[in-house]
LOBA-292772 format. One record per atom (N, C-alpha, C): residue in one letter; atom name; residue number from 1; y, x, z. Coordinates in steps of 0.2 Angstrom, whole numbers, plus 2048, in hexadecimal, padded with zeros to 3 digits. Layout:
BEGIN
(a; CA; NUM; (Y; X; Z))
...
***
This chain:
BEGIN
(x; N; 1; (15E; 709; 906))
(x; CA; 1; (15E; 70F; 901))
(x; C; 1; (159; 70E; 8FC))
(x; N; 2; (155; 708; 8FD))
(x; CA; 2; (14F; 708; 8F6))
(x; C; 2; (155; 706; 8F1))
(x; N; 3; (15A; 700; 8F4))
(x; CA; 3; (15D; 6FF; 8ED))
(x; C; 3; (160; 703; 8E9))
(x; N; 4; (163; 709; 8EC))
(x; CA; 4; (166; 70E; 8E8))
(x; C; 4; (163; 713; 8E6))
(x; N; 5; (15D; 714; 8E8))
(x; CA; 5; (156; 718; 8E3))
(x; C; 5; (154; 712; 8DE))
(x; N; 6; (153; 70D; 8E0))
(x; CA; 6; (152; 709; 8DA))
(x; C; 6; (157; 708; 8D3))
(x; N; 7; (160; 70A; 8D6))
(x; CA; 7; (164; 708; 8D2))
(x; C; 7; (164; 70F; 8CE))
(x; N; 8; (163; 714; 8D2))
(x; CA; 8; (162; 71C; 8CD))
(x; C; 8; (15D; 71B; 8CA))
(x; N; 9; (157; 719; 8CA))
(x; CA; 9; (152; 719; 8C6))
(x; C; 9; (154; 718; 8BE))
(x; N; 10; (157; 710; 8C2))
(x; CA; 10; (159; 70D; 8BA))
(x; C; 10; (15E; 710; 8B7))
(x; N; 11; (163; 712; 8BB))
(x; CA; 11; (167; 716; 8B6))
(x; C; 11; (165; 71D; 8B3))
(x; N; 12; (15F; 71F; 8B7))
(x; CA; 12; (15F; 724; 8B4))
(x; C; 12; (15B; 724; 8AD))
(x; N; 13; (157; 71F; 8AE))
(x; CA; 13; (151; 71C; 8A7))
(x; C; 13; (157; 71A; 8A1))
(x; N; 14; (15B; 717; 8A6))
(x; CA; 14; (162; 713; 8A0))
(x; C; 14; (164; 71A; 89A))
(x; N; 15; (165; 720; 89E))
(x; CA; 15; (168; 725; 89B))
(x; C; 15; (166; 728; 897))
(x; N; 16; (15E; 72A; 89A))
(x; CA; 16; (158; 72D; 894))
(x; C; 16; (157; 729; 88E))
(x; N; 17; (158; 721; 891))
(x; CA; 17; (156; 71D; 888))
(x; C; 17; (15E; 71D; 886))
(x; N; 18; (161; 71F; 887))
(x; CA; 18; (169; 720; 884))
(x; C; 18; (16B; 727; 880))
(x; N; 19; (167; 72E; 885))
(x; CA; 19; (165; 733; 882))
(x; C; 19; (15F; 734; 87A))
(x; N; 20; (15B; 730; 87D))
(x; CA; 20; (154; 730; 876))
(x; C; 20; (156; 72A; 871))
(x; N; 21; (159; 726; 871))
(x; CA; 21; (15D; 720; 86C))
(x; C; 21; (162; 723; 868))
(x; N; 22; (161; 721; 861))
(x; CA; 22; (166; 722; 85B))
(x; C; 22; (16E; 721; 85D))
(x; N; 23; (173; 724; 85C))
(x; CA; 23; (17A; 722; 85F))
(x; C; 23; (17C; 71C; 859))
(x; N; 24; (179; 71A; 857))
(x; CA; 24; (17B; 713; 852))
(x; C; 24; (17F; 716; 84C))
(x; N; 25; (17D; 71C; 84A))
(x; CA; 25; (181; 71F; 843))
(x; C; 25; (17C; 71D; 83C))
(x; N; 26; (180; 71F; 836))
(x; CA; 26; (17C; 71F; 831))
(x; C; 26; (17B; 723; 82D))
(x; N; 27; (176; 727; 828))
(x; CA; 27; (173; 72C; 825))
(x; C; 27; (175; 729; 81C))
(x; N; 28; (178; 726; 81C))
(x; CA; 28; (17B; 722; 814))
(x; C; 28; (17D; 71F; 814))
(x; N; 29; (180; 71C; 80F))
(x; CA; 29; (184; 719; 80D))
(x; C; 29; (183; 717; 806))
(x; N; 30; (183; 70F; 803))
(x; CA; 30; (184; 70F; 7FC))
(x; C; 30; (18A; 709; 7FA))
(x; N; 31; (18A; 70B; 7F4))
(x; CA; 31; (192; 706; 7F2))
(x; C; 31; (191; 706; 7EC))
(x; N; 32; (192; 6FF; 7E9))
(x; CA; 32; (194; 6FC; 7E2))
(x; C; 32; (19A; 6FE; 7E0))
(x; N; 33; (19B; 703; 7D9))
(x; CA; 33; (1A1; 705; 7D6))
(x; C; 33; (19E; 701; 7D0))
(x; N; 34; (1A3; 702; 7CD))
(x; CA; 34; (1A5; 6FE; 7C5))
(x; C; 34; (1A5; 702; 7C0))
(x; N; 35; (1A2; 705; 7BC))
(x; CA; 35; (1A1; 70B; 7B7))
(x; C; 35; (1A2; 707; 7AE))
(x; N; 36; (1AA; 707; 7AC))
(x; CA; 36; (1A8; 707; 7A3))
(x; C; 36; (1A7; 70D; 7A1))
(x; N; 37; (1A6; 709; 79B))
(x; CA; 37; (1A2; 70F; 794))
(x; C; 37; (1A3; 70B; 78E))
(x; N; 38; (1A8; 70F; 78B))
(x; CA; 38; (1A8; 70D; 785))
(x; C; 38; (1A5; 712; 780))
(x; N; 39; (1A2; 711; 77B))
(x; CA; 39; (19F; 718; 776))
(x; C; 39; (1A4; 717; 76F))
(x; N; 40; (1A6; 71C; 76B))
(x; CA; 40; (1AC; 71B; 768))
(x; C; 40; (1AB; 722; 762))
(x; N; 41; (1AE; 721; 75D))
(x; CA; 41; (1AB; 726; 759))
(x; C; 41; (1AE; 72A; 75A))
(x; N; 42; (1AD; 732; 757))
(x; CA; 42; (1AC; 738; 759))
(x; C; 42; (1B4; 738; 759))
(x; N; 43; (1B6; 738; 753))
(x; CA; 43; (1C0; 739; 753))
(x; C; 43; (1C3; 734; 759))
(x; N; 44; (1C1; 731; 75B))
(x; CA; 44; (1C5; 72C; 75F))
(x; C; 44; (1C2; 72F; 767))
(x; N; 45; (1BD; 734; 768))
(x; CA; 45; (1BA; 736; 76E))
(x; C; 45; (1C1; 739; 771))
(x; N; 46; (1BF; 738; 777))
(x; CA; 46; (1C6; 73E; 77E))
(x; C; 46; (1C2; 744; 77C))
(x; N; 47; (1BE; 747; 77B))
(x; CA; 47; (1BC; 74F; 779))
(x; C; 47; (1B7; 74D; 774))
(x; N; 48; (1B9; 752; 76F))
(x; CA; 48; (1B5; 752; 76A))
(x; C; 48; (1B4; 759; 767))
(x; N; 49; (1AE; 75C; 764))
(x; CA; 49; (1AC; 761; 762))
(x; C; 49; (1A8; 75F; 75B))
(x; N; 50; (1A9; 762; 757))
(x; CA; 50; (1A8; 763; 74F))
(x; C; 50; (1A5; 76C; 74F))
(x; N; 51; (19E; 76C; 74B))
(x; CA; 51; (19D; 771; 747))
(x; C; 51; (19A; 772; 742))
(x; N; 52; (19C; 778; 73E))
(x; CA; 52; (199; 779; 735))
(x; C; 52; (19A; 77F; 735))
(x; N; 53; (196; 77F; 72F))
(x; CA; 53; (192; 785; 72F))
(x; C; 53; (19A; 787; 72A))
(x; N; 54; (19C; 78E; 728))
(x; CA; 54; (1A0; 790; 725))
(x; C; 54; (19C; 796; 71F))
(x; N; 55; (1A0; 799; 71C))
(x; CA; 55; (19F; 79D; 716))
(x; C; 55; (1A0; 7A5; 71A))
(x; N; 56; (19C; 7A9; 719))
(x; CA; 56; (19C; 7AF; 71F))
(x; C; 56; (1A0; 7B4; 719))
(x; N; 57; (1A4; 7B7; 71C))
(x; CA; 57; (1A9; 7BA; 71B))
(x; C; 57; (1A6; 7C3; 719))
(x; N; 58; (1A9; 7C6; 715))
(x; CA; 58; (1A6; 7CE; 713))
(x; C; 58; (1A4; 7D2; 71A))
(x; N; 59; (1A9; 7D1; 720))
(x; CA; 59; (1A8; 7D3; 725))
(x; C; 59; (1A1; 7D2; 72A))
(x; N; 60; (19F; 7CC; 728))
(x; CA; 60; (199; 7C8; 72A))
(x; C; 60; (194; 7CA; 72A))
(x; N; 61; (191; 7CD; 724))
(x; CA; 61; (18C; 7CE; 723))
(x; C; 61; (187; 7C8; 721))
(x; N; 62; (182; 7CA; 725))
(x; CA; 62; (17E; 7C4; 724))
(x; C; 62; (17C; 7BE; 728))
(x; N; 63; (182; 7BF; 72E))
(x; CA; 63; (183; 7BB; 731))
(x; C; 63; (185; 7B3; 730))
(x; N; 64; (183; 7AE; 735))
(x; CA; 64; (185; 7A7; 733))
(x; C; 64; (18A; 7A4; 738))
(x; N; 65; (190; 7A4; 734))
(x; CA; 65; (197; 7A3; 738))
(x; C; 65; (195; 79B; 737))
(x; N; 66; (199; 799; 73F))
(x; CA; 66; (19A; 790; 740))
(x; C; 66; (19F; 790; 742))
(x; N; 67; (1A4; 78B; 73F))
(x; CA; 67; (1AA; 789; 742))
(x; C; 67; (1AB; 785; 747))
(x; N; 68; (1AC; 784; 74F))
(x; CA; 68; (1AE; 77F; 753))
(x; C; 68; (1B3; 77C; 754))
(x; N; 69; (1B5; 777; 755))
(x; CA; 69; (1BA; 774; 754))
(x; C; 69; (1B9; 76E; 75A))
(x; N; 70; (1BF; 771; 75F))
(x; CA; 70; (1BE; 76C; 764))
(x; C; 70; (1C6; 769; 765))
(x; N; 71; (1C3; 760; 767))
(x; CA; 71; (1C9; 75D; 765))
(x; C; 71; (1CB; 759; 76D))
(x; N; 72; (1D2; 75A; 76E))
(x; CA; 72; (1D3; 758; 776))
(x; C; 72; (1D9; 752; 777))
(x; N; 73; (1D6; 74A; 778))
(x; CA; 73; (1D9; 745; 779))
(x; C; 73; (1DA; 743; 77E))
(x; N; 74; (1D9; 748; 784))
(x; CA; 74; (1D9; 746; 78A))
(x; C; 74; (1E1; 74A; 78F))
(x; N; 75; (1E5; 746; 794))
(x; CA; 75; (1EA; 748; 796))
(x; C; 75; (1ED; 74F; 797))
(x; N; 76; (1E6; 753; 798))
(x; CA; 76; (1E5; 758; 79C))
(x; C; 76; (1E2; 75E; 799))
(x; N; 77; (1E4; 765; 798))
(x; CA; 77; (1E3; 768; 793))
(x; C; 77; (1DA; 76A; 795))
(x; N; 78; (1D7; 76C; 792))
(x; CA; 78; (1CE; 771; 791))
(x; C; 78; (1CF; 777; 78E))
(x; N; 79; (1CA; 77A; 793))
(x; CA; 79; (1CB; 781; 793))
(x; C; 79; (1C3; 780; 78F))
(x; N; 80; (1C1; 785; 789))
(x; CA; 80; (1BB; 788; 786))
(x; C; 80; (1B8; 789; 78A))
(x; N; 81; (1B4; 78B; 790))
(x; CA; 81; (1B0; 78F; 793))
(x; C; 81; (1AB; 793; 78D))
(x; N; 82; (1A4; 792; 789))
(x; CA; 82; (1A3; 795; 786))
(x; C; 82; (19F; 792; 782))
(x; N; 83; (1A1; 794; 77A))
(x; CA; 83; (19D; 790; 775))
(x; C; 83; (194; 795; 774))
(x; N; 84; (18E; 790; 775))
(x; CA; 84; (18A; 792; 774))
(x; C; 84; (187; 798; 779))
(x; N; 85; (189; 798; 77F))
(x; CA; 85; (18A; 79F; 783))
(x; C; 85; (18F; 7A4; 783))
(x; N; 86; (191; 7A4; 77C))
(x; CA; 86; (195; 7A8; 77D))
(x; C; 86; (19F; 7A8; 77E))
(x; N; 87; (1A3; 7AC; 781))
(x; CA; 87; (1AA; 7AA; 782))
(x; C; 87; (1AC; 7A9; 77A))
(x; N; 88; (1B2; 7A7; 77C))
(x; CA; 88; (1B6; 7A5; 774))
(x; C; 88; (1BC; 7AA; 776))
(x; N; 89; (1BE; 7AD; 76E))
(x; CA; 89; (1C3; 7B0; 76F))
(x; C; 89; (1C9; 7AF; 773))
(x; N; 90; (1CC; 7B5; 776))
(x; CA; 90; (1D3; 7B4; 778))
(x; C; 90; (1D8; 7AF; 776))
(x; N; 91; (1DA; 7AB; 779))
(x; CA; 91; (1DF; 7A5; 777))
(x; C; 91; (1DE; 7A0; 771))
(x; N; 92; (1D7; 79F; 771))
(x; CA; 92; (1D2; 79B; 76F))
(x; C; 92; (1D2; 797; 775))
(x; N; 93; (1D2; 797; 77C))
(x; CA; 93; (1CB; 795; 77F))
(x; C; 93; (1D1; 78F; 783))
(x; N; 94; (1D5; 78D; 782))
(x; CA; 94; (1DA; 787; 783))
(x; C; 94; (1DA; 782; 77F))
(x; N; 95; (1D9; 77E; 780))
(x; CA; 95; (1DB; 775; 77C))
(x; C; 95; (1E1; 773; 77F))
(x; N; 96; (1E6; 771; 77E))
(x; CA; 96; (1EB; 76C; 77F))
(x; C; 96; (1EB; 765; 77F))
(x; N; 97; (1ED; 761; 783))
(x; CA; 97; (1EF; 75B; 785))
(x; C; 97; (1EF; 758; 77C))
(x; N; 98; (1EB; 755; 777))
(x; CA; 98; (1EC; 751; 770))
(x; C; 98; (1EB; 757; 76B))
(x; N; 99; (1E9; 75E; 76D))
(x; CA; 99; (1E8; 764; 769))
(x; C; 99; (1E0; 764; 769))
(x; N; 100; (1DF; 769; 763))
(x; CA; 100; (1D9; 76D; 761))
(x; C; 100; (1D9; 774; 75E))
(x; N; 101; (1D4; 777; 761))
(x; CA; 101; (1D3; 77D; 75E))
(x; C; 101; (1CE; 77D; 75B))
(x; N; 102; (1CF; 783; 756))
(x; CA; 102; (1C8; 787; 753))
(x; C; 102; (1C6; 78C; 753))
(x; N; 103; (1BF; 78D; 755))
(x; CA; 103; (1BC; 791; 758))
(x; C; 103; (1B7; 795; 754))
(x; N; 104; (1B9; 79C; 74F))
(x; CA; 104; (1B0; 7A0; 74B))
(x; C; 104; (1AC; 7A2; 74E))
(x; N; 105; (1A5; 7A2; 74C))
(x; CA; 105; (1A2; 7A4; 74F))
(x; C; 105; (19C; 7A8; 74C))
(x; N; 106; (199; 7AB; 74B))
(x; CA; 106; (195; 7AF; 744))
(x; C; 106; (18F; 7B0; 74B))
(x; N; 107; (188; 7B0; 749))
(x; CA; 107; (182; 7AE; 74C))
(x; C; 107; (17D; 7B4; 746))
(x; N; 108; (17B; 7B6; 74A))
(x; CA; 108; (173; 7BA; 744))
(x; C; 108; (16E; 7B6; 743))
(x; N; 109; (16E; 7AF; 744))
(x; CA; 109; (16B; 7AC; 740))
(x; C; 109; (16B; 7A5; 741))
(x; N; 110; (16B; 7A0; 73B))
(x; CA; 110; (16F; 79A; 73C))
(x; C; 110; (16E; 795; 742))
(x; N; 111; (173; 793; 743))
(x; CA; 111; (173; 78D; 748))
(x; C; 111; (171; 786; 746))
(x; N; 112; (16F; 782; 74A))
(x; CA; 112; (16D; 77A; 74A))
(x; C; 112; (171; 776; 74B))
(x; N; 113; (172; 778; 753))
(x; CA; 113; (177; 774; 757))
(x; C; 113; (17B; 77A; 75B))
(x; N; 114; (182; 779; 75D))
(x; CA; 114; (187; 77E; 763))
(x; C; 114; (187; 77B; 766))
(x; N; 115; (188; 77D; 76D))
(x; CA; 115; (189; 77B; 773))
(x; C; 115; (190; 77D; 776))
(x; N; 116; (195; 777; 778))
(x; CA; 116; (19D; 77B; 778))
(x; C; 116; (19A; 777; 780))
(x; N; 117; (19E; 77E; 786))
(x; CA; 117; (1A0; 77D; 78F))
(x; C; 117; (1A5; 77C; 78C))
(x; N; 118; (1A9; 774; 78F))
(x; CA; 118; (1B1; 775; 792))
(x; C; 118; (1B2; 774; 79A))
(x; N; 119; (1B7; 775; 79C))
(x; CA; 119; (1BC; 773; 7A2))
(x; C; 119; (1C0; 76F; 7A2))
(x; N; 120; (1C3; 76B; 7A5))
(x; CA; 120; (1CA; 76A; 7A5))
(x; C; 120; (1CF; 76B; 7AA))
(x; N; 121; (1D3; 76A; 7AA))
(x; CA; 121; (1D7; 76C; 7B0))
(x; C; 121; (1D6; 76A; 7B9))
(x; N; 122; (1D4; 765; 7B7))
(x; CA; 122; (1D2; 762; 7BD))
(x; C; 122; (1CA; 764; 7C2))
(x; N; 123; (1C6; 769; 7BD))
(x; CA; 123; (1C2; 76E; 7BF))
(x; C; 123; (1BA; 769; 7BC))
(x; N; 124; (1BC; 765; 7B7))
(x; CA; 124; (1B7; 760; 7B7))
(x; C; 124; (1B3; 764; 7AE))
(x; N; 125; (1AC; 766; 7B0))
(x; CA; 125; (1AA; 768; 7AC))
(x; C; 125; (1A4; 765; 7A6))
(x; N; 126; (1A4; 768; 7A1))
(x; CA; 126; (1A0; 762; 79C))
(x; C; 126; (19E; 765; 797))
(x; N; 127; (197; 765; 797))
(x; CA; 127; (192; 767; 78F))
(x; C; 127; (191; 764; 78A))
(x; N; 128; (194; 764; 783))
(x; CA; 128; (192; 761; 77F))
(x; C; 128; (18E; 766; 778))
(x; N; 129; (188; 763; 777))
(x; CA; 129; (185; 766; 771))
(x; C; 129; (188; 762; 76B))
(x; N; 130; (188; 765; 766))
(x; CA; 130; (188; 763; 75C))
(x; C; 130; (183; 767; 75A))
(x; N; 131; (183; 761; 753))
(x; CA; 131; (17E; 765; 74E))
(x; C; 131; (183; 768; 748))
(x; N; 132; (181; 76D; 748))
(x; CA; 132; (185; 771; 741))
(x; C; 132; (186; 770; 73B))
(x; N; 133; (18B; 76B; 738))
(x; CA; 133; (188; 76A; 731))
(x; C; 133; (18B; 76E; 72C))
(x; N; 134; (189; 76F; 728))
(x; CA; 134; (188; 771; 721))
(x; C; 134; (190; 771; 720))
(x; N; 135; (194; 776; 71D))
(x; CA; 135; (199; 776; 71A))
(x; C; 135; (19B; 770; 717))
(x; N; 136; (197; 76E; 710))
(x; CA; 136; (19B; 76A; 70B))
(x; C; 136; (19C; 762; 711))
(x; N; 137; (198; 762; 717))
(x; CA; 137; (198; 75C; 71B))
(x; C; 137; (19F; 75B; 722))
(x; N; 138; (1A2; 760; 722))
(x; CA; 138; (1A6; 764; 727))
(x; C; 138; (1AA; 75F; 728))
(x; N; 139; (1AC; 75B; 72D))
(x; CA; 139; (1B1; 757; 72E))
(x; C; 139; (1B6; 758; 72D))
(x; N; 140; (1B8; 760; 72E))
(x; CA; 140; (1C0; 762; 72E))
(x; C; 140; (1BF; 769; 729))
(x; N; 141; (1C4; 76C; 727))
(x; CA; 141; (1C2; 773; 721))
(x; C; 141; (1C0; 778; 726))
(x; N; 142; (1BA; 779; 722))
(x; CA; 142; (1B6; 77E; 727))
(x; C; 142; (1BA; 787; 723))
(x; N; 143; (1B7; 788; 71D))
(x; CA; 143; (1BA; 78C; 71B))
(x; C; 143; (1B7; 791; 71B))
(x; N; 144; (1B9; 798; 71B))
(x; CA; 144; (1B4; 79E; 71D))
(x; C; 144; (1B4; 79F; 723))
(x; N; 145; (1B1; 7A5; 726))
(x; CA; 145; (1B0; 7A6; 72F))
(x; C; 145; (1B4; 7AA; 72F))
(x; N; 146; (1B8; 7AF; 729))
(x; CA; 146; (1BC; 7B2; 72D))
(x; C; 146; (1C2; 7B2; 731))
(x; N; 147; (1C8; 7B5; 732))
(x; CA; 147; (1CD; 7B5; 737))
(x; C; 147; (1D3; 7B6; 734))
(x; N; 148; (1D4; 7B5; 72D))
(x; CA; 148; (1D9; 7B8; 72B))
(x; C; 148; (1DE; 7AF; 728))
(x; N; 149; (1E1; 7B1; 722))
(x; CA; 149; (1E5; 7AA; 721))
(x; C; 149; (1E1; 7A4; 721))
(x; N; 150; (1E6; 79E; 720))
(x; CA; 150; (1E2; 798; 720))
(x; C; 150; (1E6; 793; 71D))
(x; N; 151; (1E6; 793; 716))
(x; CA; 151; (1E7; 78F; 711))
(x; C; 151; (1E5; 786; 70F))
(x; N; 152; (1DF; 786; 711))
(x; CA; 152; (1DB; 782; 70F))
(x; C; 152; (1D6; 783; 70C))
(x; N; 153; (1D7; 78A; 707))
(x; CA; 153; (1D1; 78A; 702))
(x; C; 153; (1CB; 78D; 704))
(x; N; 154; (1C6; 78C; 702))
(x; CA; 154; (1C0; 78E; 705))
(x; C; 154; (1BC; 793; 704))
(x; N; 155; (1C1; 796; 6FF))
(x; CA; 155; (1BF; 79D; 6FF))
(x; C; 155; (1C2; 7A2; 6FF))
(x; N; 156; (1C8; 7A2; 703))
(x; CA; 156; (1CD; 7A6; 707))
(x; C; 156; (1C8; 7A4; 710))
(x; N; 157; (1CA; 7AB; 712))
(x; CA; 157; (1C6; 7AA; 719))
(x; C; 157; (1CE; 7A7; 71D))
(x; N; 158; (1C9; 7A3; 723))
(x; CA; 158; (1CF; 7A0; 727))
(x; C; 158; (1D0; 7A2; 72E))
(x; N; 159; (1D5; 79F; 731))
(x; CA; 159; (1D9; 7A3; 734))
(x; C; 159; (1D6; 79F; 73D))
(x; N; 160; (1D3; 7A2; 740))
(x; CA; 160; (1D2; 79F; 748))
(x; C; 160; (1D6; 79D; 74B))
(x; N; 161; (1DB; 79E; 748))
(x; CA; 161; (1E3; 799; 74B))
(x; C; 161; (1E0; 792; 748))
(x; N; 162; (1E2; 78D; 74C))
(x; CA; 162; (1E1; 785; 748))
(x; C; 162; (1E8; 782; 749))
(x; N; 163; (1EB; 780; 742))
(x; CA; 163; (1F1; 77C; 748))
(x; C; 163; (1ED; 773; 745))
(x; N; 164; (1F2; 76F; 74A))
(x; CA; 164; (1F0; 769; 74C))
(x; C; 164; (1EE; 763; 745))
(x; N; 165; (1F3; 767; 73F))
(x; CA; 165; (1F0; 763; 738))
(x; C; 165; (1ED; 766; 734))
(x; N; 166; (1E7; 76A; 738))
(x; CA; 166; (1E0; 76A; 734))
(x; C; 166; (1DA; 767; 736))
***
């Protein structure tokens, strides 16, 4: 009988250091991925945002209207979430797949830089700042801040509609 008190012994010491012993699992992991970056100018960016400052419209007051202008190279369409805080109009807030829209936005006192929230369809989100330039500097025709036709001319107010060749 001592053998078999002796053999319970061990086994039972065997179990307790198998109950207080790590099961051989691990708390991390790490792994080498491959990451390019290419930097590339603004026009050739997969999203790209422009802003300028516009000509404030009789409705405006004294407000200081900025035009956004967001441009989408990427397969998959961006939603607006909100320029500077604030939503963008109704049927404003979509980019399509190689489109751009444009976005007015009048401010009680002037802007530096805007801040555009986008989405994409894939739920993948992104904040980008700009600095606001000066009209006569505008990438694209800035125009006035208002809603109405869009000609070209800069002192006809322009229309929140953008189509693709302006």
């Amino acid at each position: 009988m001592t053998r078999l008190k002796l053999l319970s012994a061990v086994l039972a010491v065997a179990a307790a250091a198998a109950l207080v012993t790590g099961s051989a699992g691990f708390s991390s992991v790490s792994a080498e991925r491959g990451v390019s970056v290419t930097v590339v100018e603004d026009d050739q960016a997969l999203v790209n945002v422009e802003a300028c400052y516009t000509s404030a419209s009789p409705n405006q007051g004294n407000q200081s209207p900025v035009k956004v202008r967001v441009t989408n190279q990427l397969p998959t369409a961006l939603t607006i979430e909100h320029v500077n805080g604030e939503s963008v109009p109704p049927g404003r807030e979509t980019v399509a797949p190689g489109g751009q829209v444009v976005v007015n936005q009048a401010y009680d006192s002037p802007m530096s830089e805007v801040t555009v929230e986008l989405e994409s369809d894939g739920g993948t989100g992104v904040t980008l700042t700009r600095t606001v330039v000066q009209k006569s500097n505008c990438p694209f025709r800035a125009g006035n801040g208002g809603n109405e036709s869009n000609d070209g001319d800069d002192d006809a107010a322009d229309d929140s509609h953008q189509s693709d060749d302006d």
